[in-house]
C-alpha atoms as one frame of an Amber mdcrd trajectory, in Angstrom:
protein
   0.000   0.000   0.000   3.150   2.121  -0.088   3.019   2.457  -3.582  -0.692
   3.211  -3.965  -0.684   6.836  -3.222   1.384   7.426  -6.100  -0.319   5.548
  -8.396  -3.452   7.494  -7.512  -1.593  10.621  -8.042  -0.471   9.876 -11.772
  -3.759   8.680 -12.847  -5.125  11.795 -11.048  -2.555  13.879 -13.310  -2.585
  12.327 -16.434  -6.001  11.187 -16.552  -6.934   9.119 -19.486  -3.455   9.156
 -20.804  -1.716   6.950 -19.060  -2.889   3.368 -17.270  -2.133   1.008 -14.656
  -1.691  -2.340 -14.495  -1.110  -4.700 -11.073  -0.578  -8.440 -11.294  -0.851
  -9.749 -15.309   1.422 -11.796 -16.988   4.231  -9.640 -18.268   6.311 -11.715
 -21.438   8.583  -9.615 -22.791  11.002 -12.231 -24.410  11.334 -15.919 -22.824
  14.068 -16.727 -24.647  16.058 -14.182 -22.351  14.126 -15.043 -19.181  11.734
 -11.259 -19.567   8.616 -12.989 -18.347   6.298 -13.064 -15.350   4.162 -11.038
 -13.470   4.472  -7.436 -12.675   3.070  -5.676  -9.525   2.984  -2.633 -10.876
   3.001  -1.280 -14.625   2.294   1.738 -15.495   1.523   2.425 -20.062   1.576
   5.224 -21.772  -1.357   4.094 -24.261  -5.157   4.757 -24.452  -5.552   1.043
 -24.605  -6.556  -0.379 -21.198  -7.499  -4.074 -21.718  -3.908  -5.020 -22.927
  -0.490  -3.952 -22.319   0.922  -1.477 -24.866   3.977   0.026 -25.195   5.721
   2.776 -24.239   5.540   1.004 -20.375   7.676   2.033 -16.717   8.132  -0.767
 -14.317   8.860  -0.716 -11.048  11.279  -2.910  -9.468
């Protein structure tokens, strides 16, 4: 819940053009071991069903 604040912020911001994410299946590439799910993902794309790039990850 440390994070959430924040989150709530930026959408508050940036309103419809940016989206969050918590929890899906992020596969970037397999073959280099860029897979598995995110906690927090934050896209810089109208689209809010899927994951679309340009994306920030928090680690």
């Amino acid at each position: 819940m440390i994070i959430a604040p924040i989150l709530v912020e930026l959408k508050r911001i940036f309103k419809d053009e940016i989206n969050l994410f918590s929890g899906v299946n992020f596969t970037v590439d397999e073959t280099q071991n860029l897979n598995g799910i995110c906690d927090f993902l934050i896209s810089h794309s109208p689209e809010k069903l899927f994951i679309a790039a340009p994306i920030i990850t928090l680690v």
